[in-house]
C-alpha atoms as an extended CHARMM CRD file, in Angstrom:
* protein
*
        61  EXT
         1         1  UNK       CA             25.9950000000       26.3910000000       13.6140000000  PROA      1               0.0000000000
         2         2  UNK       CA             22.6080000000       28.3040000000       13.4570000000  PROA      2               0.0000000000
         3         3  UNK       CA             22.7770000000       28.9710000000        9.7490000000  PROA      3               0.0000000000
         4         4  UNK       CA             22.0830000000       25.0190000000        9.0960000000  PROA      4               0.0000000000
         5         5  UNK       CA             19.4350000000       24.4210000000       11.6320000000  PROA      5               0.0000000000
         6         6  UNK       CA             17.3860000000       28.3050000000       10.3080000000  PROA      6               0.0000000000
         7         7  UNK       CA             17.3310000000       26.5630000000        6.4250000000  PROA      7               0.0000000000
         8         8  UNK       CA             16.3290000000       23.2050000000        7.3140000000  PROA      8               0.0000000000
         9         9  UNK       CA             12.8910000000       24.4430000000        8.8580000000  PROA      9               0.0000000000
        10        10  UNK       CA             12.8080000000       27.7520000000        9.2800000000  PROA      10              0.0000000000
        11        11  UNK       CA              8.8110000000       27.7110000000        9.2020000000  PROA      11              0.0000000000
        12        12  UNK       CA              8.8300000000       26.0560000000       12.7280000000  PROA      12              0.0000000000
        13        13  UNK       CA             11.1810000000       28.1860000000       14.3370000000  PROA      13              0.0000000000
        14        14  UNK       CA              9.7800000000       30.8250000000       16.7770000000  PROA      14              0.0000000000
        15        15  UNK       CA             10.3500000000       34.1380000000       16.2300000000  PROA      15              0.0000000000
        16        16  UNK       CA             11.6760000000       34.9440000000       19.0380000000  PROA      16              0.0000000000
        17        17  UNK       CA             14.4650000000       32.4840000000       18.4640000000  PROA      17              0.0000000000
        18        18  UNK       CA             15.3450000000       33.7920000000       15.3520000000  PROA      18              0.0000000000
        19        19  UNK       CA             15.5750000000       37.0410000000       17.0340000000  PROA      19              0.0000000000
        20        20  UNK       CA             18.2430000000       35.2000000000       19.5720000000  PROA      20              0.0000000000
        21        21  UNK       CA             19.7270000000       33.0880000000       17.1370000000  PROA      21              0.0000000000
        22        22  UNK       CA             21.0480000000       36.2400000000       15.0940000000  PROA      22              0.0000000000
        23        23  UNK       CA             21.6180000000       38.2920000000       18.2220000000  PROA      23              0.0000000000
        24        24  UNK       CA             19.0110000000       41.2870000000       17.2030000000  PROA      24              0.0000000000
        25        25  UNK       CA             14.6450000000       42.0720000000       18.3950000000  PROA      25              0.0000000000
        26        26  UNK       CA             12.3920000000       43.4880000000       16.3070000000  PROA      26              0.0000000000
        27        27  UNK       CA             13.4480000000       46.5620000000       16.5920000000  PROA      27              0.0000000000
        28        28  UNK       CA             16.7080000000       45.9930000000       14.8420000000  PROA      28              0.0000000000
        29        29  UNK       CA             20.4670000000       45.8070000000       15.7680000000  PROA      29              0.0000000000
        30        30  UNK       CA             21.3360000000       48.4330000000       18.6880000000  PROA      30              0.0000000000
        31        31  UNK       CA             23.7450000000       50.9500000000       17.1290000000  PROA      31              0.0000000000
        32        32  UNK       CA             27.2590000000       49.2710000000       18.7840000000  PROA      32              0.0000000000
        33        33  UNK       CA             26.0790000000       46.0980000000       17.3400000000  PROA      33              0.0000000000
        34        34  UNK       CA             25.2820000000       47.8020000000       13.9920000000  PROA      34              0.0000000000
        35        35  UNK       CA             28.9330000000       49.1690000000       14.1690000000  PROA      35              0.0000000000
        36        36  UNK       CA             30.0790000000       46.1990000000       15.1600000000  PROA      36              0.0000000000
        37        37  UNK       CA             28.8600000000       43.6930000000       11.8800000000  PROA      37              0.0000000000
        38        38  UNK       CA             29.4290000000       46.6540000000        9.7530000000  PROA      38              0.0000000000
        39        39  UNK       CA             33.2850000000       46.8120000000       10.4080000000  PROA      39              0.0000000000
        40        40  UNK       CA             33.4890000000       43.2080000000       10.5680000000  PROA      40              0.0000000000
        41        41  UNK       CA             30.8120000000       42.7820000000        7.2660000000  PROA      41              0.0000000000
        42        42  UNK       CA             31.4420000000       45.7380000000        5.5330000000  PROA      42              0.0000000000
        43        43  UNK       CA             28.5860000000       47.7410000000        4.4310000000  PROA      43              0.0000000000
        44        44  UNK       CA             25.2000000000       46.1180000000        2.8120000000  PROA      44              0.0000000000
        45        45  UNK       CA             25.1410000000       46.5740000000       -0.8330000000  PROA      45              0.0000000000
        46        46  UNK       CA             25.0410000000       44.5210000000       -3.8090000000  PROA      46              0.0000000000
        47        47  UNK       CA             27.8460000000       44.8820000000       -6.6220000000  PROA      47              0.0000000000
        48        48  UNK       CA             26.6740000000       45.9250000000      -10.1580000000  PROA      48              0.0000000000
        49        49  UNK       CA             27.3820000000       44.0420000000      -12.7750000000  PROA      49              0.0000000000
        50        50  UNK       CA             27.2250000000       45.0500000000      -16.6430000000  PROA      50              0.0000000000
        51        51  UNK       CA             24.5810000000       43.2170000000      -18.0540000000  PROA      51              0.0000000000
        52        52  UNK       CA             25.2250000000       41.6460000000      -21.2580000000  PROA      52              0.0000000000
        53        53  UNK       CA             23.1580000000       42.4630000000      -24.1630000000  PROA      53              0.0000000000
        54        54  UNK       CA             22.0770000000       39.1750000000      -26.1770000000  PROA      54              0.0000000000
        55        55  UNK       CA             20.6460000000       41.2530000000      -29.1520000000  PROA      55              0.0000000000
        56        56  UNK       CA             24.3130000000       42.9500000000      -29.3870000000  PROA      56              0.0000000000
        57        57  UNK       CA             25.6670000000       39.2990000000      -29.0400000000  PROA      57              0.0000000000
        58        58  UNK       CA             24.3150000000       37.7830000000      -31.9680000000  PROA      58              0.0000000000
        59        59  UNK       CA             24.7690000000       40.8830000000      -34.2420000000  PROA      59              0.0000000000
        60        60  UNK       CA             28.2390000000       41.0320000000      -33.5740000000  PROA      60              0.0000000000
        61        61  UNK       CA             29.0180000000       37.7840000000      -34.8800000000  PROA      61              0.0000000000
């Protein structure tokens, strides 16, 4: 797979084959492939979690 040969040394890997390797240029995805990961991926955000308060923690104890 390309995942484990892009961590083992991904200082000495061309550009260019990154590019290939994750099927995009530098100019981005094209818009069908955009569509494409996005209904397979779902869209690109981050969940929120609640942080927890330490100070609240230890006062509440």
């Amino acid at each position: 797979m390309w995942c484990s040969s892009l961590a083992s040394t991904p200082e000495r890997i061309p550009v260019d084959e990154v590019f290939e390797q994750l099927k995009c240029s530098r100019e981005g995805l094209s818009t069908e492939e955009g569509q494409k990961r996005l209904q397979i991926f779902g869209p690109d955000k981050l969940e929120e979690k609640k942080a927890k308060h330490l100070l609240k923690h230890y006062i509440c104890k």
